[in-house]
C-alpha positions, 0 to 999 in steps of 0.5 A: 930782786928775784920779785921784779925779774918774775913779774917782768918774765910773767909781763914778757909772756903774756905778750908773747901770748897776746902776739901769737893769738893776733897772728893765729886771728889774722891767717883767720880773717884772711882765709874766711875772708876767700869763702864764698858768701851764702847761697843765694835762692835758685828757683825754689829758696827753700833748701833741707837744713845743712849737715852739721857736726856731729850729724850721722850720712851714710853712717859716717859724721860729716865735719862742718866746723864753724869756719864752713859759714860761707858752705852752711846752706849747702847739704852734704850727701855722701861727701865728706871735706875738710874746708876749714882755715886749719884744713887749707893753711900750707895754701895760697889765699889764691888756692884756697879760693879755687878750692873753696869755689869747687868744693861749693859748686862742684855737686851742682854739675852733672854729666850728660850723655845722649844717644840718637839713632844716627842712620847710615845706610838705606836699612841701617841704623847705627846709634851715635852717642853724645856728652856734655855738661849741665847744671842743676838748678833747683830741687824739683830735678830741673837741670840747665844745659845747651839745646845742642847738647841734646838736640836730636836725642832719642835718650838722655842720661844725666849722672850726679856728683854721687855717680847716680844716674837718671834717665832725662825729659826735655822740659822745653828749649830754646834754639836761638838761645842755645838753650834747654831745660831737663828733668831728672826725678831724683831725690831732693836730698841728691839735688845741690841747686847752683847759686845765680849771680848776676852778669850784669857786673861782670868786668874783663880781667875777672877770675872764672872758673869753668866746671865741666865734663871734658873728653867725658872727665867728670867734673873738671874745673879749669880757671882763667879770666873774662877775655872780653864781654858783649861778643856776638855769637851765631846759634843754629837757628840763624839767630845771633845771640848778644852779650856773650861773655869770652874766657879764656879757660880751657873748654873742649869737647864735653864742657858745653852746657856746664857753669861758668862761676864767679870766685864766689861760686855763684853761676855767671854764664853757660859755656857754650862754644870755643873758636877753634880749626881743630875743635880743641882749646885754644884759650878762646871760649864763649859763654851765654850770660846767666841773666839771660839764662835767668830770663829763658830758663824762668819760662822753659820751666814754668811753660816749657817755652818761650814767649816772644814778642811779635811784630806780625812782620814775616818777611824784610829786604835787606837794602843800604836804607834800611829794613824794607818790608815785603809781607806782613802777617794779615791782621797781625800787629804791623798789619792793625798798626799800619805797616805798608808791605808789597802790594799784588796788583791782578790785572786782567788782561785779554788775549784773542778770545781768551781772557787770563789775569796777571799778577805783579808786585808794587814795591813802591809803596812798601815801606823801610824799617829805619829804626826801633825805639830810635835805635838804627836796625840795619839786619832782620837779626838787629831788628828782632833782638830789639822788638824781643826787649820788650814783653807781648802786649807792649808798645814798640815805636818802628821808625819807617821811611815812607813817600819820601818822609820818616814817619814814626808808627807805634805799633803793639806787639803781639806773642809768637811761640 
């Protein structure tokens, strides 16, 4: 009797056992399953091996248990953290994300602030300081941030995560992107390069996190949903730039130029601007999509600028029926194509003894952009952003309306800085 109660009270309790260690595994599985994945390759793949357990920073050990996998590839300097699943279990899975997404993005955002000498009066000048946010992107110190952030600046000022401070370079920007590129000559060991994602699956109702420097706060991350995508924004240069992404995070002074990152921690866009009167949040931001920033940045870093396609037409009305062309650049690829601007006829025309020659322009024989690849251009604007997908030395096909017919004219574009 006593032989069969000790066998069940051992059965009982190996399954009590067996039960709790599915409980433990399954709080487990749920908390990794909210790390981010592994980085991917920024500009330069090639990352300093992470810091593992056990491995001296600083004169201190830097704890990287093995739940950390998602986090390996980043290298930690000077920071210690805790992000194992024992580390975040009185948290939500919806908290242990957002703390798992800035704990891997938060060391690739940097401070920025400018000074520019700001002239008031006839023989002074009084400096006018500016801030912002960044991002770095690879190894080599090159940092990714809005052209008006440093626009005009005569010194730029970029602080890490580490509270180091490096004097900046413009590398090359790109204004009617909003765009410029930096660099800072500080340790690849201080470096912590964002991962890129990819805009092009992004969804409305999407979580994001914006990483930023609001009212000079370093570091700030705020979270919110994608509102709407493929906004139109106009930037300084008198373009429009496409595909805008709009959140609704809070964004304010300070934040432009910083990331705009995905739940995996991955960069998805750069926060640029917020609709506001007070030039506060309002829960309407904007954000340039990272592919492409991907496609801009690429270039600013190789060349320090960017490489557009050019159709050698210099000047457009704008009428009901289409783009009508006034001037086209003499040998230009509209030029060798064919395209027919206005015309100057001189006329020589005497006047008593005196003989002068008058000038007058010939609309008529002009002709009117339509379309581009079969795609209806009604602005300047419209047509650039469609001659701009294609690369130098492609061919476009310009619809025009010419004598009374439409007529199609390929047409081989050439570069323009």
């Amino acid at each position: 009797m006593n032989r069969t109660l000790a066998v069940s009270l051992a059965s009982a309790l190996v399954g009590a056992l067996a039960a709790s260690v599915w409980h433990h595994t399954s709080e487990f599985g749920q908390a990794h399953a909210q790390q981010p994945l592994a980085r991917e390759p920024v500009f330069e793949p090639r990352l300093p091996p992470a810091a593992t357990s056990g491995q001296l920073e600083a004169g201190r050990r830097v704890p990287r248990p093995p739940a950390t996998e998602g986090l390996r590839n980043i290298p930690t300097v000077g920071v210690e953290y805790d992000a194992s699943p024992a580390g975040l279990d009185e948290f939500t899975p919806e908290e242990r994300t957002n703390i798992l997404v800035y704990e891997r993005a938060n060391r690739s955002v940097v401070h920025i602030t400018t000074k520019a000498a700001q002239r008031e009066l006839l023989f002074m000048e009084v400096p006018a300081e500016g801030t912002g946010s960044g991002s770095v992107l690879d190894l080599s110190g090159h940092i990714l941030t809005n052209y008006h952030v440093v626009e005009g600046a005569a010194q730029i000022l970029v602080t890490l995560h580490n509270g180091e401070s490096y004097t900046a370079s413009i590398v090359g920007f790109d204004p009617p992107n909003d765009m410029a590129v930096l660099k800072i000559d500080a340790p690849r060991e201080m470096l912590v390069p964002i991962a890129l994602g990819d805009s092009s699956r992004l969804r409305v109702g999407q979580i994001v996190y914006a990483i930023g420097n609001p009212f000079g706060l370093e570091r700030t991350m705020t979270t919110g949903i994608i509102s709407s995508l493929n906004r139109s924004l106009p930037s300084k240069a008198g373009r429009t730039m496409k595909s805008i992404i709009q959140i609704d995070a809070a964004l304010n002074r300070g934040n432009s130029g910083g990331p705009l990152i995905d739940s995996r921690g991955r960069l998805i866009g750069m926060n640029t601007a917020i609709a506001s009167s007070t030039g506060e949040n309002t829960g309407v931001g904007f954000a340039i999509p990272v592919d492409t920033i991907k496609r801009v940045a690429a270039q600013l870093v190789t060349s320090g600028k960017v490489i557009r396609p050019e159709a050698g037409i210099s000047r457009v009305l704008v009428t009901e029926q289409g783009l009508v062309v006034a001037t086209v650049v003499p040998d230009g690829p509209a030029d060798r194509a064919g395209i027919r601007g206005f015309k100057i006829i001189r006329e020589q025309k005497r006047r008593g003894p005196f003989v002068y020659e008058e000038r007058r322009i010939d609309r008529s024989e002009a002709d009117t952009i339509v379309a581009v690849d079969g795609q209806r251009v009604t602005t300047a604007d419209s047509f650039l952003t469609l001659v701009e997908q294609h690369r130098p030395g492609d061919q476009a096909i310009l619809t025009v309306f010419r004598e009374g017919n439409l007529v199609e004219v390929p047409l081989t574009l050439g570069s323009a800085e």
